[in-house]
C-alpha positions as CSV (number, residue, x, y, z in Angstrom):
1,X,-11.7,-7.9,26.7
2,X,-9.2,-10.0,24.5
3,X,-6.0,-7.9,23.2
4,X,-4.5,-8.7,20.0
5,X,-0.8,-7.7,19.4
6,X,0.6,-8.0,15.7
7,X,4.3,-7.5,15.8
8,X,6.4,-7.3,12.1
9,X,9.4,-9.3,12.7
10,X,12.6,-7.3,13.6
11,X,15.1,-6.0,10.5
12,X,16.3,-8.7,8.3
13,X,19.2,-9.0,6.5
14,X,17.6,-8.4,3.1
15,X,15.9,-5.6,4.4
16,X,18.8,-4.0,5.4
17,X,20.6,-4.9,1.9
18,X,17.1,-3.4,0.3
19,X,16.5,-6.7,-1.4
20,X,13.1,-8.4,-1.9
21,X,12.5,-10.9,0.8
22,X,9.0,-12.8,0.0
23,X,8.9,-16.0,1.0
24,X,13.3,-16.3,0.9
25,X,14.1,-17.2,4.5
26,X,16.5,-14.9,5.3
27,X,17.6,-14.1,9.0
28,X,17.2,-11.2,11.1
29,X,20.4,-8.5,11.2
30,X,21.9,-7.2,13.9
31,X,19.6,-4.4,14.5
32,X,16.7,-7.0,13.7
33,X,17.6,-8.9,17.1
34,X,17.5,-5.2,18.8
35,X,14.3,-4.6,17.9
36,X,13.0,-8.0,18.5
37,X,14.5,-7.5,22.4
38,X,12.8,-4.0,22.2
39,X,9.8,-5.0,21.1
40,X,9.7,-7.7,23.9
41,X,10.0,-5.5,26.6
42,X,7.2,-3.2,25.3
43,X,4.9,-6.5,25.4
44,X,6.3,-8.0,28.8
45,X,3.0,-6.3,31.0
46,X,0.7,-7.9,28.9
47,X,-0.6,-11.2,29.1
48,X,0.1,-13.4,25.9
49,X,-2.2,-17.0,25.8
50,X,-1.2,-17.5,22.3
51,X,1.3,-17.0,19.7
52,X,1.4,-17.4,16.0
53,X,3.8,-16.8,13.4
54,X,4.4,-17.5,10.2
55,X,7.2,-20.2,9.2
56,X,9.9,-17.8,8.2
57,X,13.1,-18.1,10.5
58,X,12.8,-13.7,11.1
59,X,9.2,-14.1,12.4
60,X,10.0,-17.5,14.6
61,X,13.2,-15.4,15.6
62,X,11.4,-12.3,16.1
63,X,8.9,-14.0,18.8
64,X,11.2,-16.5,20.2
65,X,13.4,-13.2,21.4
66,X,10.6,-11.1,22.3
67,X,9.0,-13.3,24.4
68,X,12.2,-14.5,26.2
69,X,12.8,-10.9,27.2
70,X,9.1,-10.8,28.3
71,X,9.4,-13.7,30.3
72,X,6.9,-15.4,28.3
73,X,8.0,-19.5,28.3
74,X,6.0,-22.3,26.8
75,X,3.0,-20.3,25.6
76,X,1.1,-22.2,23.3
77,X,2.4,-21.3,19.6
78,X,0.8,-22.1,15.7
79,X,3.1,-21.4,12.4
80,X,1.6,-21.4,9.3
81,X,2.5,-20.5,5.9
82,X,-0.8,-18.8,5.7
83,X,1.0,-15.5,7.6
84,X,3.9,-15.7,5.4
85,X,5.1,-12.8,3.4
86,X,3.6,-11.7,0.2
87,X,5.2,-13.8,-2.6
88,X,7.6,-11.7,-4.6
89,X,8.0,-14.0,-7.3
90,X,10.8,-13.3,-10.0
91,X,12.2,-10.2,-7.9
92,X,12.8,-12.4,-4.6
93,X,16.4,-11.3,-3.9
94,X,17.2,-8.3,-6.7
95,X,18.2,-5.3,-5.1
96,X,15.1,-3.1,-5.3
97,X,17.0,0.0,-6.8
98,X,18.6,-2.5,-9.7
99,X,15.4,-3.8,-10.3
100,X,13.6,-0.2,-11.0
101,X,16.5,0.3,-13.7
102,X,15.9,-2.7,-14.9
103,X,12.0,-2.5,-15.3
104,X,11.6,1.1,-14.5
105,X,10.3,3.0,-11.6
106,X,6.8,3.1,-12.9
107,X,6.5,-0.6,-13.0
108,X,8.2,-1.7,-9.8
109,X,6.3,1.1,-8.0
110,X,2.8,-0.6,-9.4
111,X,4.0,-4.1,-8.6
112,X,4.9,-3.4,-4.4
113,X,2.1,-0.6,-4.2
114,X,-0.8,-2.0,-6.6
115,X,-4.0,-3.9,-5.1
116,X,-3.9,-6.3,-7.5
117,X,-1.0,-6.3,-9.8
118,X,1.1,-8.9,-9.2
119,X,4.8,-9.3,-9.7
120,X,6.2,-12.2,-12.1
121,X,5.3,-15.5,-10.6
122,X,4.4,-13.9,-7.7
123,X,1.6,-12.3,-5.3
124,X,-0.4,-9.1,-5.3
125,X,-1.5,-8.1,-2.0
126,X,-5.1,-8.8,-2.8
127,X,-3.8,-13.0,-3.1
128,X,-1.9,-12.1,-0.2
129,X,-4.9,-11.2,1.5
130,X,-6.5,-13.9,0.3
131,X,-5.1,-16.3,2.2
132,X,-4.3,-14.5,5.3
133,X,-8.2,-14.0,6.2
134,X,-9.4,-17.5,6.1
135,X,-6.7,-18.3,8.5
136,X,-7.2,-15.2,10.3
137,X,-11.1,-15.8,10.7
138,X,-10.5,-20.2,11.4
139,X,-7.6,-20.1,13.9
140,X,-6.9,-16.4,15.2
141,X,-10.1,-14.9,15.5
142,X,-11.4,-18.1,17.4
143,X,-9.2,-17.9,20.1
144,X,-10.1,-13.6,20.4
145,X,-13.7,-14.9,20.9
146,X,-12.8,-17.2,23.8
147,X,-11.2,-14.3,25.8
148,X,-8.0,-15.3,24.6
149,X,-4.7,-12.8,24.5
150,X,-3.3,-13.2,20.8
151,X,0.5,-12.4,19.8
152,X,0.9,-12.8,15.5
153,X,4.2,-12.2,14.6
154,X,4.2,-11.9,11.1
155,X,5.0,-9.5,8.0
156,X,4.6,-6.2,6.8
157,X,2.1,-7.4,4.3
158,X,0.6,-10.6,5.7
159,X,0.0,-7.9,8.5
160,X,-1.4,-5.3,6.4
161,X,-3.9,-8.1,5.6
162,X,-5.2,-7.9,9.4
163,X,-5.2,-4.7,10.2
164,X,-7.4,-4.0,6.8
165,X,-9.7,-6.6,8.4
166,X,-9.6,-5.0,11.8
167,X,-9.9,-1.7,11.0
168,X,-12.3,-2.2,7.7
169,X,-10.1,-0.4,5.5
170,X,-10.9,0.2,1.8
171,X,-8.4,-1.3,-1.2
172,X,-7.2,2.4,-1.0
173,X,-6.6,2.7,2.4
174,X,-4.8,-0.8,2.7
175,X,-2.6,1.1,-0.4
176,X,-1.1,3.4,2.3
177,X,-0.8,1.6,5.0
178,X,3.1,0.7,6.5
179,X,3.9,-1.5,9.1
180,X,6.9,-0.7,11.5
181,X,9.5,-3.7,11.9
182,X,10.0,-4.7,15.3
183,X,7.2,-2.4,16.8
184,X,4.1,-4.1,18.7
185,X,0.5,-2.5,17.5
186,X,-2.3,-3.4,20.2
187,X,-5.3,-3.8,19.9
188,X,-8.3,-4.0,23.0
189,X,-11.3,-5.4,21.4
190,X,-14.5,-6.5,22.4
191,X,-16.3,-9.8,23.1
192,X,-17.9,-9.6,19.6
193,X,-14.3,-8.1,18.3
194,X,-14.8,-4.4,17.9
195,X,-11.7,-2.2,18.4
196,X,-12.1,-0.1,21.5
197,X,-8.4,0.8,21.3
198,X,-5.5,0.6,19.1
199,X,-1.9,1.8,19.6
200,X,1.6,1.3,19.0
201,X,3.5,0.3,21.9
């Protein structure tokens, strides 16, 4: 049975300065690296075949430390803007208290915890989702079926995307649904890709 292990990248520096990231590609903190070294020795006793990330420098960072600390070298690895972060448009880098005085808490709450409201210019997580599944179903989900142990370091929403799929979570489900940074969530699935076991590590 194949496991899957999506792992949010580790703090980054606009996280910790409570900025909107998106697609800005902003570098992991300090404590971003310590989670990333964490994280890595949570995955080191499982067998990882694959790797893929999106092209943001705190998810490559994220797996490139977690899997030195694992003693993982040279497995196989696919980025793709497809796992990105959901867009923020206009808001990538405002401060996400100055922005709710600016627009008002009622609007910036609908725009980061709406389906399908987007931000200015940007994404909702529905078009987020949009694009994460066809890559999730073309590339990821092809190597599950081959028996294939699958590491996807991503984002907290890109990542929200999969585990909606995985777990066949309604629009209002996905709504409530937070990620961890730098905390590895396995799954055990089947040969036709049913979850027999899910857990944080």
């Amino acid at each position: 049975m194949p496991n899957l292990i999506l792992l949010r990248h580790g703090q980054s520096q606009w996280n910790l300065e409570n900025r909107f990231t998106g697609w800005i590609d902003v570098d992991l903190s300090a404590l971003g690296e310590e989670e990333a070294a964490n994280a890595g020795k949570l995955i080191e006793p499982f067998s990882i075949d694959f790797v893929f990330t999106s092209v943001l420098k705190r998810a490559i960072r994220t797996s490139q430390i977690a899997l030195d600390i694992a003693q993982k070298f040279n497995v196989p690895t696919e980025r793709s803007e497809a796992l990105n972060e959901r867009h923020y448009g206009d808001l990538q880098g405002l401060n996400k208290a100055e922005t709710a005085l600016n627009y008002g808490d009622d609007q910036v709450h609908i725009w980061r915890r709406s389906y399908d409201i987007p931000p200015p210019n940007g994404e909702s997580l529905q078009m987020t989702q949009e694009r994460v599944l066809p890559y999730y179903r073309n590339n990821i989900k092809p190597k599950l079926e081959q028996g294939s142990n699958v590491l996807v370091v991503a984002h907290g929403n890109s990542l929200r995307a999969l585990v909606a799929e995985l777990d066949k979570m309604t629009k209002e489900e996905i709504l409530e649904l937070n990620i961890p940074t730098g905390t590895p969530l396995l799954y055990v699935l089947t040969k036709s890709l049913d979850v027999v076991e899910k857990k944080y590590l």
